[in-house]
MMTF fields as JSON, N, C-alpha, C and O atoms, coordinates in Angstrom:
{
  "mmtfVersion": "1.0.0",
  "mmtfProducer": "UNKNOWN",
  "numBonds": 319,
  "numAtoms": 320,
  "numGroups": 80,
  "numChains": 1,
  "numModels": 1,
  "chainsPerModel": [1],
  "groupsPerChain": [80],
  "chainIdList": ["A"],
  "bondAtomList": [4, 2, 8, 6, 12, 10, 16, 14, 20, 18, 24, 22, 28, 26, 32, 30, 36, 34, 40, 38, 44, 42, 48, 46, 52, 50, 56, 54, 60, 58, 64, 62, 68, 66, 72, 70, 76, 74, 80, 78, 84, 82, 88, 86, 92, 90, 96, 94, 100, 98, 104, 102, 108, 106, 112, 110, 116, 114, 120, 118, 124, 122, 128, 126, 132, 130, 136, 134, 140, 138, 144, 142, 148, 146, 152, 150, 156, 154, 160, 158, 164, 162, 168, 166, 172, 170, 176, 174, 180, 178, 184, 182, 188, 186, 192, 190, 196, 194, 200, 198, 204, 202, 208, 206, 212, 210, 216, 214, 220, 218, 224, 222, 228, 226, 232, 230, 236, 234, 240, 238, 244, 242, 248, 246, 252, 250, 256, 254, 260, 258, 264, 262, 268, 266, 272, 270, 276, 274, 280, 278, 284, 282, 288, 286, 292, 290, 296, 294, 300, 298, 304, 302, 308, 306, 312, 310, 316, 314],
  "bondOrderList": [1, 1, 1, 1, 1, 1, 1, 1, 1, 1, 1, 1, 1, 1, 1, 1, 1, 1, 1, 1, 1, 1, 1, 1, 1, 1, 1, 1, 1, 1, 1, 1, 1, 1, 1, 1, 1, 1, 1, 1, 1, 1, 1, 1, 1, 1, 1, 1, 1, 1, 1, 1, 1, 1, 1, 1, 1, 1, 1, 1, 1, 1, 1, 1, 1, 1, 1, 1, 1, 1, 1, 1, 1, 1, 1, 1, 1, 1, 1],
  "groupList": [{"groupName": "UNK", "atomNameList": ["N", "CA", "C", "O"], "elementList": ["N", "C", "C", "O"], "formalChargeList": [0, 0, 0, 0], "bondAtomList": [1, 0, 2, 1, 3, 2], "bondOrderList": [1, 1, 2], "singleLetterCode": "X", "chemCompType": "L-PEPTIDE LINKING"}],
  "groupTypeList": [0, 0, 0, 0, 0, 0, 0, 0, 0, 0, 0, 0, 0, 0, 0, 0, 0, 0, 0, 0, 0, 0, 0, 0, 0, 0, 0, 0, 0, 0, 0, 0, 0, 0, 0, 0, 0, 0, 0, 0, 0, 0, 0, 0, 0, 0, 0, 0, 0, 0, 0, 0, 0, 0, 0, 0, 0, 0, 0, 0, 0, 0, 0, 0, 0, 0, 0, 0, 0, 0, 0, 0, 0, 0, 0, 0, 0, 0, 0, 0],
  "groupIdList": [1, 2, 3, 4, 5, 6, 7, 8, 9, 10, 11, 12, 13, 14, 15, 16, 17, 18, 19, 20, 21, 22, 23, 24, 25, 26, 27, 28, 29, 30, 31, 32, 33, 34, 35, 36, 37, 38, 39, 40, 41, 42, 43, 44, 45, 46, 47, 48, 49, 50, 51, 52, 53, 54, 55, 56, 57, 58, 59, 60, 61, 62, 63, 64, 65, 66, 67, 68, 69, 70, 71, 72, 73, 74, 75, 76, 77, 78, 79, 80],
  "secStructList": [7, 2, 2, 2, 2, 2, 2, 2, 2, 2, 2, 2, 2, 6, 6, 6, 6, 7, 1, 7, 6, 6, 7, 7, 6, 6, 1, 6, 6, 7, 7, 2, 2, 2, 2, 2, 2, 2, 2, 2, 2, 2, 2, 2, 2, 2, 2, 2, 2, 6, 7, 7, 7, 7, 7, 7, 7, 7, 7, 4, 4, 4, 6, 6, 6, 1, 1, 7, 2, 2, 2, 2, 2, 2, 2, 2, 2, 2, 2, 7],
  "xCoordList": [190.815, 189.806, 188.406, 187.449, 188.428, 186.817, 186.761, 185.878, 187.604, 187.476, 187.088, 186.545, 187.588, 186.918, 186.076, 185.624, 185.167, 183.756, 182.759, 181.652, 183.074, 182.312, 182.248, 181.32, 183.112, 182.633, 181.979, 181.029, 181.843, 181.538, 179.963, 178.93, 180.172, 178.469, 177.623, 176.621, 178.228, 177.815, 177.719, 176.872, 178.283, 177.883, 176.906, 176.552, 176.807, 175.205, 174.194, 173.012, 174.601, 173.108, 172.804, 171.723, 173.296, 173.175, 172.864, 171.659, 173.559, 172.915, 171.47, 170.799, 171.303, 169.939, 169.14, 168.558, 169.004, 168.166, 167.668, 166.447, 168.781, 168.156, 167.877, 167.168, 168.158, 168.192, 167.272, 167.641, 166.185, 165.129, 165.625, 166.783, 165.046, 165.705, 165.561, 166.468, 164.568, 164.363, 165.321, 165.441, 166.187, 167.585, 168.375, 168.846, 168.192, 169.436, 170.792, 171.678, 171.19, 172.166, 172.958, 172.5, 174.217, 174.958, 174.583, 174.578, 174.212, 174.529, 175.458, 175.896, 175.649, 176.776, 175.483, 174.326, 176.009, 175.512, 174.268, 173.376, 174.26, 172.617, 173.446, 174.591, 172.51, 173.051, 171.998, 171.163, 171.965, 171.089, 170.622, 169.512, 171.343, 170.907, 169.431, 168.257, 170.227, 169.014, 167.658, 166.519, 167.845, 166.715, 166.095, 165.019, 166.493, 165.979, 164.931, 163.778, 165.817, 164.921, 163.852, 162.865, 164.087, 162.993, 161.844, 160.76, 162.092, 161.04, 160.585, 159.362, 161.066, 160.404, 159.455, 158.516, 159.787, 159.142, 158.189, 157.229, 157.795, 156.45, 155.83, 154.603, 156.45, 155.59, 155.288, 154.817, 155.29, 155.064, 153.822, 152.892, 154.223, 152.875, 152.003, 151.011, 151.864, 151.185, 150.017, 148.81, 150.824, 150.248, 149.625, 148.709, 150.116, 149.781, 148.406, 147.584, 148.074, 147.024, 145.783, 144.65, 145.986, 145.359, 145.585, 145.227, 146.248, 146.338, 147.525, 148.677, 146.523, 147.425, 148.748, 149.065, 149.657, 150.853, 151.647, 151.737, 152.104, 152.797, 153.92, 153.897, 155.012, 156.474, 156.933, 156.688, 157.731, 158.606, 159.641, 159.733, 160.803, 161.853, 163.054, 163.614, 163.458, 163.976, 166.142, 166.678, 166.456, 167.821, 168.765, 169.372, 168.971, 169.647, 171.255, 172.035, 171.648, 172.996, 173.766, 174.679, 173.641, 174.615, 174.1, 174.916, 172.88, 172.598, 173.649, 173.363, 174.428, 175.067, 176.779, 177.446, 176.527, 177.739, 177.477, 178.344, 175.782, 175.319, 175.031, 174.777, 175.046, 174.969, 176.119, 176.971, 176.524, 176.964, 177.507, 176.779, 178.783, 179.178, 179.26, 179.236, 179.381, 179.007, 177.356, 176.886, 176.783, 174.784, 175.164, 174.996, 175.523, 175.686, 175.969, 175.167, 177.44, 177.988, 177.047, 177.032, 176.267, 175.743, 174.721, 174.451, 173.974, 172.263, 172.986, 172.626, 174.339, 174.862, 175.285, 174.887, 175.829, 176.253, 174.609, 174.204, 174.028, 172.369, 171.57, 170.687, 172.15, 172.031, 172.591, 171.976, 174.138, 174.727, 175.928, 176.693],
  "yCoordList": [96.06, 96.91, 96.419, 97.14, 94.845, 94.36, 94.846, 95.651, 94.399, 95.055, 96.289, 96.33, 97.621, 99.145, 98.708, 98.086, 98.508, 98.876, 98.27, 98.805, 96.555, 96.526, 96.88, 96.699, 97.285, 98.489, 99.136, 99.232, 100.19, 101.303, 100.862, 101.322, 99.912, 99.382, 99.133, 99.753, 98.234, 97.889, 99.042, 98.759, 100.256, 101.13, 102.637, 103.746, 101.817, 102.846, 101.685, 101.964, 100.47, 99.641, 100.065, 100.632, 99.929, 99.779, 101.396, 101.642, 102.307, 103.374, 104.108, 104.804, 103.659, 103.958, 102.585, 102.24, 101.937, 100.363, 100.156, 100.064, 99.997, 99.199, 97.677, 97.248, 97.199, 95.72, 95.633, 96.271, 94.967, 94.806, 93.543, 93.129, 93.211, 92.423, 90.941, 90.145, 90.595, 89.564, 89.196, 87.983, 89.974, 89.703, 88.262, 88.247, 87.308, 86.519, 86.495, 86.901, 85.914, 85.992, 87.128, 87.94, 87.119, 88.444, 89.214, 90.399, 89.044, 90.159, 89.647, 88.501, 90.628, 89.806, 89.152, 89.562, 88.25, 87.323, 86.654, 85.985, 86.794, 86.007, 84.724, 84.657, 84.121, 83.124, 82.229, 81.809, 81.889, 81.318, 79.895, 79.392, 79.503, 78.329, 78.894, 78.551, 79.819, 80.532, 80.966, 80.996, 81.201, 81.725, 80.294, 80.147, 79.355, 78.268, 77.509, 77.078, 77.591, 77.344, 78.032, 77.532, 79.516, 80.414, 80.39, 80.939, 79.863, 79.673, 78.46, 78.545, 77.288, 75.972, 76.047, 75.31, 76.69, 77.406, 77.775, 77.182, 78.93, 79.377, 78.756, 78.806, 77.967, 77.075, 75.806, 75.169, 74.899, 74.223, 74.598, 73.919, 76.165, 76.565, 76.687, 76.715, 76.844, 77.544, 75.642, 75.56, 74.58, 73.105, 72.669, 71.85, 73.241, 72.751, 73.177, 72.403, 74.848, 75.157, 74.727, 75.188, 74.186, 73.786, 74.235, 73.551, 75.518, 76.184, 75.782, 75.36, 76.183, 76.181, 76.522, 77.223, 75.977, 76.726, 76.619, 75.416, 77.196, 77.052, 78.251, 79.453, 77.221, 77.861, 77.901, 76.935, 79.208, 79.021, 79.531, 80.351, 78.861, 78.26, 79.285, 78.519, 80.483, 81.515, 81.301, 81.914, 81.037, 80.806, 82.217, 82.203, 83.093, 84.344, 83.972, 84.86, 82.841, 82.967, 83.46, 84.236, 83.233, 83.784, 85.105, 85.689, 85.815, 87.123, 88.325, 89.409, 88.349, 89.04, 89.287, 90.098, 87.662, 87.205, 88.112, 88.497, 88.336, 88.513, 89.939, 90.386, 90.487, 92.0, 92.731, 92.716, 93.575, 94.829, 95.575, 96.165, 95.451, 96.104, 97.504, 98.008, 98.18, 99.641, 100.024, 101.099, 98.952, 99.349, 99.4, 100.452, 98.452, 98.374, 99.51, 100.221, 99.741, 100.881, 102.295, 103.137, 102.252, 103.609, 103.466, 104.493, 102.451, 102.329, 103.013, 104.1, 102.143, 102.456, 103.947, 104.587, 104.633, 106.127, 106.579, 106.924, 106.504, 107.121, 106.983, 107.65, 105.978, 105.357, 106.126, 106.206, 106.91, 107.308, 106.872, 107.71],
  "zCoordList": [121.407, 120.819, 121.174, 121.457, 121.108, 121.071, 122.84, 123.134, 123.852, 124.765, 125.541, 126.646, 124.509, 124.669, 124.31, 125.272, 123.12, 123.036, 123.344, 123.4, 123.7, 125.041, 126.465, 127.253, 126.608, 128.108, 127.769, 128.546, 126.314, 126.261, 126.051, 126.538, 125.237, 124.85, 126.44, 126.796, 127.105, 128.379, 129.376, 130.222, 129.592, 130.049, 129.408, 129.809, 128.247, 127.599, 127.869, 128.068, 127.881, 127.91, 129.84, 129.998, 130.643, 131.969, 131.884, 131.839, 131.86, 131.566, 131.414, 132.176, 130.148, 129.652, 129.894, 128.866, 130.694, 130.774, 129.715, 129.591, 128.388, 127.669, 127.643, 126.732, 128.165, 128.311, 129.548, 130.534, 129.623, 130.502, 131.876, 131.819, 132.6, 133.852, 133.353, 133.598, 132.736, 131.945, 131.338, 131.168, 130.879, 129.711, 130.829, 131.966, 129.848, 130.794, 130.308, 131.06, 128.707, 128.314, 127.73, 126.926, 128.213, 127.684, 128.827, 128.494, 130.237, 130.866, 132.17, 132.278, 133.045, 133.995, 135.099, 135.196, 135.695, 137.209, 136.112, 136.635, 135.096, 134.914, 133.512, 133.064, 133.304, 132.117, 131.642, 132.442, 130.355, 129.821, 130.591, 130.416, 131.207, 132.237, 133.104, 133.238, 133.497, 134.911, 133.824, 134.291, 132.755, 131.818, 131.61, 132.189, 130.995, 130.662, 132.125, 132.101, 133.147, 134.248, 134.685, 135.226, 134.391, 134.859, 133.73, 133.922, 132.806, 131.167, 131.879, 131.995, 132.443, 132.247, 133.774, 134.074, 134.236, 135.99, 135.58, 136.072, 134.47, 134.22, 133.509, 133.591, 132.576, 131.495, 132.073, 131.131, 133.323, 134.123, 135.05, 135.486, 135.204, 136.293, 135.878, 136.606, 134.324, 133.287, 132.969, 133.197, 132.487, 132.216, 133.565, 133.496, 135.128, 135.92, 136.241, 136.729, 135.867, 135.897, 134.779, 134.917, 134.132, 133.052, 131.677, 130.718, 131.539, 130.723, 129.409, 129.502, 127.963, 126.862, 127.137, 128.098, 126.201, 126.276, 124.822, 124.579, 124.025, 122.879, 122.872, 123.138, 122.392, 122.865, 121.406, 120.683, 120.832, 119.647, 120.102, 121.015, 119.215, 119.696, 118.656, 117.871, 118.511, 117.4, 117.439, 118.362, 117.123, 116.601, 116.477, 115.406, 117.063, 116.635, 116.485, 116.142, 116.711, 117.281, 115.99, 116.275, 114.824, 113.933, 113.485, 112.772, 113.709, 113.066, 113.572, 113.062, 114.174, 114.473, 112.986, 112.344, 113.343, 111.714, 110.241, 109.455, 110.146, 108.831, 108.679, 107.561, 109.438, 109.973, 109.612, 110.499, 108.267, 107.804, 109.15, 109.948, 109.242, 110.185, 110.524, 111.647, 109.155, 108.846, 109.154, 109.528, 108.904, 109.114, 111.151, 111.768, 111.67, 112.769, 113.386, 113.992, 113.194, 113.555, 113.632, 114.53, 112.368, 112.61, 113.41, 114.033, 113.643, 114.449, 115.542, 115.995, 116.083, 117.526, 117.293, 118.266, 116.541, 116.989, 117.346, 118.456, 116.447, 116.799, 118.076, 118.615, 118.326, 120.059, 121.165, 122.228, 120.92, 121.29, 122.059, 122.536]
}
């Protein structure tokens, strides 16, 4: 089951580009590794030029756990 509806999810996100190119994790060929490098690439070029830099650091990994599966469900039918 979890199988159908991520296809189905993954072919409305690719679909409608919801997910921007930036997205690293959770999509296919990209991974939070390649994100972490491509963050420390700009925030390096960023100190090298002289420039401020302040990074916050946000935790989502369990909001998905705490999330009403019925609230879920419906955002996504509305989505289509």
């Amino acid at each position: 089951m979890e199988q159908l509806i991520l296809g189905v999810i993954n072919k409305h996100v690719e679909e409608k580009v919801v997910i921007g190119s930036d997205q690293r994790g959770f999509t296919k060929g990209k991974s939070c590794l390649t994100n972490l490098i491509a963050f420390y690439d700009g925030m390096t070029s960023w100190v090298d030029e002289g420039r401020a830099v302040d990074v916050v650091y946000l935790d989502f990994s369990k909001a998905f756990g705490t999330v009403s599966h019925n609230i879920l469900t419906g955002k996504l039918r509305k989505c289509g």
